[in-house]
Each structure stands twice: as structure tokens, then as C-alpha cells.
C-alpha positions in Angstrom: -6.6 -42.0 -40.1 -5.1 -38.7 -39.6 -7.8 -37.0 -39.0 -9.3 -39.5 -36.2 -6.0 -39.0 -34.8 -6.2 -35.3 -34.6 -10.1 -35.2 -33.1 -8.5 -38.3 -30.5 -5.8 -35.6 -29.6 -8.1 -32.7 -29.7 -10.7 -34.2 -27.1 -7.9 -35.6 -25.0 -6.8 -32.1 -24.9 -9.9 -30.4 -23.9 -10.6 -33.0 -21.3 -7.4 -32.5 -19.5 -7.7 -28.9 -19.4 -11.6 -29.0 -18.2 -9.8 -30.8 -15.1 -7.3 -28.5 -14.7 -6.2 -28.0 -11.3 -3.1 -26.4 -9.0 -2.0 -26.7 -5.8 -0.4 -25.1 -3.0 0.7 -25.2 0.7 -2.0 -23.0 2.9 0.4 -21.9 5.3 2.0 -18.8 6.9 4.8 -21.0 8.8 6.2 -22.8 6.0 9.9 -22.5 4.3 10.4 -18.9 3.1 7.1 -17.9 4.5 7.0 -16.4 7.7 4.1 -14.0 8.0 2.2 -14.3 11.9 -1.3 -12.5 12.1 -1.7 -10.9 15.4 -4.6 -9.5 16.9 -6.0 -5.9 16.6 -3.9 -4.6 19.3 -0.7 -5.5 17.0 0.8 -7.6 19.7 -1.1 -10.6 20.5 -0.7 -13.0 18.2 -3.6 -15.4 17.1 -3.8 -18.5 19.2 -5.7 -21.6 18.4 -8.2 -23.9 19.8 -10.7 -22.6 16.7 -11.0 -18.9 18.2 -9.6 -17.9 15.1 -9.8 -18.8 11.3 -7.9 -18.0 7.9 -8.8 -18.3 4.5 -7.2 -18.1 1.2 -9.2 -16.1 -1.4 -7.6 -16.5 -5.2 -8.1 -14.9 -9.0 -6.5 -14.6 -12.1 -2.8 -13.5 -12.2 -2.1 -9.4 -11.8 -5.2 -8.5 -10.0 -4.4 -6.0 -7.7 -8.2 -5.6 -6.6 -8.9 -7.7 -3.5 -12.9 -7.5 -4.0 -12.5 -9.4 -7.8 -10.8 -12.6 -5.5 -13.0 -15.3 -4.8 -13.3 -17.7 -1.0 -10.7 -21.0 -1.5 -14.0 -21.9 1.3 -10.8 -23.6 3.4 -11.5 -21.9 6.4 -8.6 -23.4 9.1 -7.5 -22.6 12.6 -4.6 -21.3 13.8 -2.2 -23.4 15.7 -0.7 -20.9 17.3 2.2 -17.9 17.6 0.1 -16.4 14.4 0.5 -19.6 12.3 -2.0 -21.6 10.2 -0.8 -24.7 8.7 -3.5 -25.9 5.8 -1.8 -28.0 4.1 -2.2 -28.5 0.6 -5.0 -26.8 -1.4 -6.5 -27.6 -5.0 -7.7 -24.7 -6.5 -9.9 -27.0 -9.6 -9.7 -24.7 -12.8 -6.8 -23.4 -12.2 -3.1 -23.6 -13.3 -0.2 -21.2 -14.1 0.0 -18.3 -12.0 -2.5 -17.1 -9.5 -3.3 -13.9 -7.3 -3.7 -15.0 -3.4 -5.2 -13.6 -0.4 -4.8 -14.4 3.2 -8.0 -13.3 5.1 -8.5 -14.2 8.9 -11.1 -13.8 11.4 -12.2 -14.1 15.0 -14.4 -17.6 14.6 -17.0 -16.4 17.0 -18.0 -13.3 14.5 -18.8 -15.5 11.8 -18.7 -18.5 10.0 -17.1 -17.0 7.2 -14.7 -13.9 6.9 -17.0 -12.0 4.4 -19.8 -12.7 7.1 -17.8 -11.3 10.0 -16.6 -8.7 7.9 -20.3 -7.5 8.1 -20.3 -7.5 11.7 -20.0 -4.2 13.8 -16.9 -4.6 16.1 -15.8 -7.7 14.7 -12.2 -8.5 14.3 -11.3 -9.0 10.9 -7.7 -8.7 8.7 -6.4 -9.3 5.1 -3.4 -10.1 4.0 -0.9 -8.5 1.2 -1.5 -10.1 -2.4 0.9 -12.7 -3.7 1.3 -14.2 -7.1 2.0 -17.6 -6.6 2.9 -20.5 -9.6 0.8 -23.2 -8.9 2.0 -26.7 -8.6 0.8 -29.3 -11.1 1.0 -33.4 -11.5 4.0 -34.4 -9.5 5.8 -31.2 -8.8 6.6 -29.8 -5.6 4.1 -28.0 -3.7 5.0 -24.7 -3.7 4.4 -22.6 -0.2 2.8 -18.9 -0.4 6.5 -16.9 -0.4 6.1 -13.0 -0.6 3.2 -13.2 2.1 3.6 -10.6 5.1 2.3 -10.5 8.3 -0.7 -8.7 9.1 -2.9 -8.0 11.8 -6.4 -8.4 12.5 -9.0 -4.8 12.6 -12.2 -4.1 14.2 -14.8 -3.4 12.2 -16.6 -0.2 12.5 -20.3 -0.5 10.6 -23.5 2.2 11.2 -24.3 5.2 9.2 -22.4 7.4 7.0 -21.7 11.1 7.9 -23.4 11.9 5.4 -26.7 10.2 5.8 -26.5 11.3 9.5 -25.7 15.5 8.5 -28.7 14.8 6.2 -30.9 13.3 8.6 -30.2 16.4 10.9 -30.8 18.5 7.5 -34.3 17.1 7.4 -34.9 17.4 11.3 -34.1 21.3 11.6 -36.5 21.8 8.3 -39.3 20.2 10.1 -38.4 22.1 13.2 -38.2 25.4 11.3 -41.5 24.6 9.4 -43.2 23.6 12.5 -42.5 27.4 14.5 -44.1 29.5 11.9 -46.6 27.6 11.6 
């Protein structure tokens, strides 16, 4: 009987943590968060009406590398003076402590931020990391406190100096080859 018991208890166990899942309130606006995103100029801030769009990218506690975060996929528009409001986000497969990432974008350069973040001249911006403690079951949803404002950059894409000094490299060769002959 004991043993039925403990494999009952066991299951039960792995079967709530396959669906384990945190929460917490997407927004820039909310108590003890005040963090606007402005535009590129560092005045204007981002307006809504769906010409602009944040999303939350999240990992594992204590990363400090923003490339090893993954897309929440909750892109949302702004409402206005800079602020997003969210709501509450589930994060499945994840509890305890998490690293997030604010990461906005003008809508009109892409659906997504990494896709405008591809996009010569496109106006792009990320946001400091935060560790936030996920909420779970009944608890309060906890809002994104330690996030700072940030503003939006213009993205700058073509060839590297050095592929262009080694393109000229090649050109002059030819050139040179090309008089004595």
C-alpha cells in the first residue's frame, strides 16, 4: 500500500510540474514600474493606434546575454506617453525566477522585433534585463519592477568595413594586373 502510495504521489508530482506555469503583468505603466520608450530621437515618446509594438523576451534566471532570451510572441501596442499595458502573461514551463526583456518596434518594419531588427533603417530598441519572481496559483501578479526606460534605434545594416576595404583590395589587384599586361 505504501508503495502505490509513493508512485500515486510521484506521478502527481511530475504531472504538476510538466504544467508548470508563471505569470506576470506585461506592463511599463504599472505600480513601481515606470519605464516610457521613446522614439529614436530620445524625445518623442511611442504613441499608439498599432504604429508601435513591445514584446517580452524571457530565460532562465542570471542570464545576462540578451541573444540566449527567447520571444513571450505577445507582441502589444502602445497606448500611449511610452506605455504598454499587456496584462497578464503565462510563461508555460516556467516558475521561480526569470530573466526578462522588453523589446519594441515600429509595427510597420515588421511583424516581429527580430524581423525588423533585420531591416535597414528600422526603428528598433531593447530594454535593461530584470529578474522577476513569477507569480503562481492564486498569488498576486507581480509587475516588471527594476525595468528602465529606453528608447528606440535605427538600424544600420550593409557591408562591413572590412568586406568593403577587401573588395577595393581585390579591385586595385585586378587594376594593377590589367596595366602590365
Amino acid at each position: 500500500m505504501k508503495k502505490q502510495l509513493a508512485i500515486i504521489l510521484t506521478l502527481a508530482a511530475v504531472a504538476v510540474s510538466a504544467n508548470a506555469q508563471g505569470f506576470f503583468n506585461f506592463a511599463n505603466g504599472a505600480s513601481g514600474v515606470n519605464a516610457p520608450v521613446k522614439e529614436s530621437d530620445g524625445t518623442t515618446l511611442l504613441s499608439g493606434g498599432g504604429a508601435y509594438k513591445a514584446d517580452y523576451y524571457f530565460g532562465a534566471a542570471g542570464i545576462s546575454d540578451p541573444t540566449a532570451l527567447s520571444s513571450g510572441g505577445q507582441a502589444v501596442s502602445f497606448s500611449g506617453n511610452g506605455i504598454f499595458l499587456g496584462g497578464t502573461q503565462i510563461i508555460s514551463g516556467q516558475t521561480g525566477t526569470v530573466t526578462l526583456q522588453v523589446r519594441a518596434w515600429r509595427a510597420s518594419d515588421g511583424a516581429t522585433w527580430a524581423a525588423a531588427a533585420g531591416v535597414n533603417g528600422a526603428h528598433v530598441g531593447q530594454g535593461n534585463l530584470i529578474q522577476v519572481a513569477l507569480g503562481t496559483g492564486a498569488a498576486t501578479v507581480p509587475n516588471m519592477v527594476g525595468l528602465q526606460a529606453f528608447n528606440l534605434g535605427v538600424v544600420a545594416t550593409g557591408p562591413e568595413p572590412a568586406t568593403i576595404a577587401l573588395g577595393l583590395m581585390g579591385a586595385s589587384a585586378l587594376f594593377i594586373r590589367r596595366r602590365k599586361a
